[in-house]
C-alpha positions in Angstrom: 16.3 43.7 75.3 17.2 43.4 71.5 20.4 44.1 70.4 21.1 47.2 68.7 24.4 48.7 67.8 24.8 50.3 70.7 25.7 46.7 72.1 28.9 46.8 70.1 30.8 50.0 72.1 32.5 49.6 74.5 31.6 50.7 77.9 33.2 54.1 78.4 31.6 55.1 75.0 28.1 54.3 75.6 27.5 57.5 77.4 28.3 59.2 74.4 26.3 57.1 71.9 22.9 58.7 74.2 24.2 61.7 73.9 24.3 61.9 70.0 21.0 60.1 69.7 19.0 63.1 71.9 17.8 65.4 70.2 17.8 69.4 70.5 14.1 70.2 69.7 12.3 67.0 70.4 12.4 64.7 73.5 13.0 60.9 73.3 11.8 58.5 75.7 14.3 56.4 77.7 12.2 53.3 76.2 12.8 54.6 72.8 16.6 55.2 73.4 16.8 52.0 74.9 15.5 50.2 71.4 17.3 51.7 69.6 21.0 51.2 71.2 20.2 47.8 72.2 20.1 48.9 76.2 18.6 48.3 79.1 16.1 51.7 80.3 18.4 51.4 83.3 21.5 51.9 81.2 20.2 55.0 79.2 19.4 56.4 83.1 23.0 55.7 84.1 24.6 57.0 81.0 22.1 59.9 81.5 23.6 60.7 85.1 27.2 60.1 83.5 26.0 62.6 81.0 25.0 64.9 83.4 28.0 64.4 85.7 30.0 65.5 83.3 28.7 68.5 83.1 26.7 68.2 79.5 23.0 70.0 79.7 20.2 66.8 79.5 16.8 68.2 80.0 14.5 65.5 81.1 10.6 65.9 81.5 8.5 63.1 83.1 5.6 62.1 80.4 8.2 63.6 77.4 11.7 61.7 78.1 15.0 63.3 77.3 16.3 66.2 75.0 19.6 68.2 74.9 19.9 71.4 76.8 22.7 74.3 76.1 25.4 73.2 73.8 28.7 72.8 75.9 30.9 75.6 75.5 34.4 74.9 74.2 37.3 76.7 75.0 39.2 78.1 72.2 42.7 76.4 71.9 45.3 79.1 71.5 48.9 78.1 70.9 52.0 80.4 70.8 52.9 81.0 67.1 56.3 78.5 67.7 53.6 76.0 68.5 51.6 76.5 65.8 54.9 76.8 63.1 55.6 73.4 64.4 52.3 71.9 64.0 52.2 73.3 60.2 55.8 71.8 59.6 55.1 68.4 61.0 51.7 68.0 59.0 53.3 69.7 55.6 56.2 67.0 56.1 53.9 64.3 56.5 51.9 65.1 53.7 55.5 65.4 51.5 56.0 62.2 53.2 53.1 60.6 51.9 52.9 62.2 48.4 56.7 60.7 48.3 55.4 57.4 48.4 52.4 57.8 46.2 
């Protein structure tokens, strides 16, 4: 197996590294995804399942390899209008903070 960058993540992130490297419109082969993060094929198949597990859409085809399905859906995140007047004071008086000590 040669090392690739992939080599340097930690654990946990891995997953995530597969993720990003699949493609929407074209499929990669677990071989190919192996080379290129410096993995094992049995690694890109775990972090596939983990993928999959957590509920992100990886379409996978025998002879063709692995592509991305649906995009996840996010929720939008609504805050009350206190909680947003708070957020904008905190970052405006870090950034007066800052530009103090510039």
């Amino acid at each position: 197996m040669a090392e690739g960058f992939g080599s340097n993540f930690p654990v946990p992130l891995r997953p995530l590294l597969v993720y990003l490297m699949l493609g929407e419109e074209e499929y990669v082969s677990a071989a190919q995804l192996a080379e290129s993060l410096g993995m094992g094929q049995r690694s890109i198949y775990r972090h596939i399942e983990r993928l999959r597990a957590a509920g992100l859409e990886v379409e996978g085809s025998t002879r063709l390899g692995y592509r991305l399905g649906a995009r996840p859906k996010l929720t939008p995140l609504f805050l009350t209008r206190e909680e947003r007047a708070a957020l904008v004071a905190a970052s405006s008086g870090a950034l007066k903070a800052k530009l103090r000590g510039l």
